[in-house]
Every structure is written in C-alpha cells, then in structure tokens.
N, C-alpha and C positions, 0 to 999 in steps of 0.2 A: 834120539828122543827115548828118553829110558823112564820116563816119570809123565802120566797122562792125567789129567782134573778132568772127570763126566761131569757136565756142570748139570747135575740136581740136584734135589732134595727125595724125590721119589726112590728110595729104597727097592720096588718091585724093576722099574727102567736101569737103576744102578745095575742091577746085577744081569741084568739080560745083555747090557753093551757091553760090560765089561767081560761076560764070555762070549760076545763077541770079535772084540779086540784082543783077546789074552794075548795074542803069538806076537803081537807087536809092541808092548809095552812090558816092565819090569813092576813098574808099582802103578797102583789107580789110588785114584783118592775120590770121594762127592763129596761136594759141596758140605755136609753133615762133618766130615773129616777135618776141616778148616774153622779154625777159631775165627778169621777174620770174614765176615759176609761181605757178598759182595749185591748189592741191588741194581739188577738189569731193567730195566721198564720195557717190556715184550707189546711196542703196542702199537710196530707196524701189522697192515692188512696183509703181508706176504711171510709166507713162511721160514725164506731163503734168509729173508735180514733179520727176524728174530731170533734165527738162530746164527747167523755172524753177527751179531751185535754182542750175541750172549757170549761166545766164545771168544772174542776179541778182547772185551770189555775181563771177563773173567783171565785168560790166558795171560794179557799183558799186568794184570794186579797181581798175581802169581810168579809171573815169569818162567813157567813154565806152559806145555800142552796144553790145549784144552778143546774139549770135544762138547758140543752143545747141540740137539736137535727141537727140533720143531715142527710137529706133526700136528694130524688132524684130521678125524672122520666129516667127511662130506658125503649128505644125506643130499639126494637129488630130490626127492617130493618136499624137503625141507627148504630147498633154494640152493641148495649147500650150508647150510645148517648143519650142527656148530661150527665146522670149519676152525679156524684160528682160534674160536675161543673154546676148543674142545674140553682142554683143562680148566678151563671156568665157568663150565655149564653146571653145574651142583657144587655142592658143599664137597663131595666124595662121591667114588665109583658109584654108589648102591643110587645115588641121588639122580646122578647124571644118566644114569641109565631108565630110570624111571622116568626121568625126562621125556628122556628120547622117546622112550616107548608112548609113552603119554602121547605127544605129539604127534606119533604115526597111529594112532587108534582109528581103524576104519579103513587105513591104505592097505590093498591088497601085497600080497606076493610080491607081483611081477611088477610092483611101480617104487618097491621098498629099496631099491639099489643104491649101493652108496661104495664109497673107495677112501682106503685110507692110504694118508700119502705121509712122508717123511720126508725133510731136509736134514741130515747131519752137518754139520759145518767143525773143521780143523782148522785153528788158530796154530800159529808155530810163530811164538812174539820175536824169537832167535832172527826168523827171516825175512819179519813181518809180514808173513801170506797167510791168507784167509781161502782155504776149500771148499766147495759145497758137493754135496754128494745129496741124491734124490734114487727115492723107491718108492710104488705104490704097491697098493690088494685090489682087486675090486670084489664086491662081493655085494651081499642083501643084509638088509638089518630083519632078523628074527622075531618073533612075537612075544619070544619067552626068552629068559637065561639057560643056557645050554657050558657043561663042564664046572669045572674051579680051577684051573690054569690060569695064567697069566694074568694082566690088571685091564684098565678102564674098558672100555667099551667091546673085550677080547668077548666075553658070555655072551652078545649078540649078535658078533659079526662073524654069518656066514658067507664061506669060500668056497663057491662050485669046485673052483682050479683044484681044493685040497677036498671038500665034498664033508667039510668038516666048518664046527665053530671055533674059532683063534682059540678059546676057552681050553676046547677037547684035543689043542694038541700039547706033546711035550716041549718045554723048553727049547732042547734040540733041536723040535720042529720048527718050533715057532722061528728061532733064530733064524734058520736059513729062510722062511718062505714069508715072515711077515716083509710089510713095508718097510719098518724100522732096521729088517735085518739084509735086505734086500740094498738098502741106502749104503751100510754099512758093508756091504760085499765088494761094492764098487768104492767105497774107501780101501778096505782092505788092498783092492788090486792095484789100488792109486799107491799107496806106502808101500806094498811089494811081502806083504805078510801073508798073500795066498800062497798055501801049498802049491810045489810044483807039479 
C-alpha cells in the first residue's frame, strides 16, 4: 500500500492524519485532490459503520486505500449530545460551539463532562477487508474558548489527563494524545508502521 485517500474534505483533519500516517504511506490524497466526488450518506446512529461505509464505499470507487473516521463529542448533561451529529451541529466551528456552550448555560463544572471518541476505519479494496480502530478523551467541556490550535470543538474540550484545552496543545501533542490520534496509534501498530 503506497498510495492512501483521507476520505474528507476538512483541510484542518487532512493534515492532522496525514502526519499521523506519514511513515506508512508514500502519497495521500483528500477527497479535495479527486476530481471525481464521491457521495457517502453517514446516517447510521453508530460511529464504527459510518466510517466503513465511507471508506469502503470511497476505497473500492478509487481502487485504492482509504482511511475514513468518524468521531464525536458526547456531552453527558446533554444525553450525549451531539454525538454522531457532531459535524452537523452548526454551520461551522465558531457556530457549533456556541451551540454547545449555549446549551450547557447554568451546568456547573463537575456535571460538564463529556469524551470524545473516534472510529478510524482501513478499507484495502486489493483484499477486500475493512479495519476499525477506536480511541477516546475524556474530559469537561469549558465555559469559554481556551488557545487557537486545532479545529472543532478542540477551544473547549478540557483534559485533566493533559491539564490542558485540545486547543492549547501543539499539533504533535494533539497527535499522540487526542482520540482521533489515539485511534490512529492502534492502526499504526495494526499496519506495523510503529517504530521499533
């Protein structure tokens, strides 16, 4: 496997997986890189099948690789709110987090907790097998925006484990210790691209 499709469109996610994966692939491509679209409809209630559906569905149109995840902040005083529709809770970052915040107005601290979770999924059409790889955070959602790192809902989700907002770390941070990167570790050990 020398050629890998991130299957999105998000620009800030392309680049976070992609130096995650470097050591294992030769070229990447998103979705943006592809003149031909391809339209997934994400709209099972489980995380694991939206993202093999996307990578399957994208992978075998291709014929090549394809890496597709499907994440999502779950807020506990919310029910787990947004959950799967994490990326259609606003128009954009700025929105979706006003949301959120909107909707925890009045929840103290200690009931604000919430985990954000990841499924990665590897499609390899060559052997027709479908991977799934899972990492979570757990953390508190904030009252306010904290750093300018990272994208969606990174400015509110604090991490005792890291004593920090996803926002206020670096890249390299974020890589290893977010959920998404965390998902992505236990691919890595799966494909054999971790260092010895």
């Amino acid at each position: 496997m020398k050629d890998i499709i991130i299957a999105t469109t998000n620009a800030g996610k392309f680049r976070e997986i992609r130096s995650l994966i470097a050591g294992g692939f030769e070229r990447f491509y998103s979705l943006l890189d592809l003149h031909d679209q391809v339209t997934v409809d994400e709209n099972s209630p489980f995380y694991a099948e939206n993202a093999m559906k996307k990578a399957r569905k994208i992978g075998e149109h291709f014929g090549m690789a394809a890496l597709a995840d499907d994440s999502g902040l779950e807020v506990k005083a919310l029910g787990g709110r947004p959950g799967v529709h994490s990326s259609r809770y606003g128009k954009d970052d700025a929105h979706r987090i006003s949301r959120l915040l909107g909707e925890l107005e009045g929840i103290p601290w200690e009931e604000r907790n919430a985990v954000f979770k990841a499924y990665v999924a590897l499609h390899i059409p060559q052997k027709d097998r479908c991977y799934v790889f899972y990492g979570e955070l757990k953390g508190y959602i904030g009252f306010e925006e904290h750093g300018t790192n990272g994208f969606g809902y990174d400015p509110v989700f604090y991490s005792p484990e890291l004593d920090r907002y996803l926002a206020e770390l670096s890249t390299e941070e974020k890589n290893i210790l977010s959920h998404r990167g965390r998902a992505i570790a236990a691919l890595k050990r799966f494909i054999g691209t971790t260092p010895k």
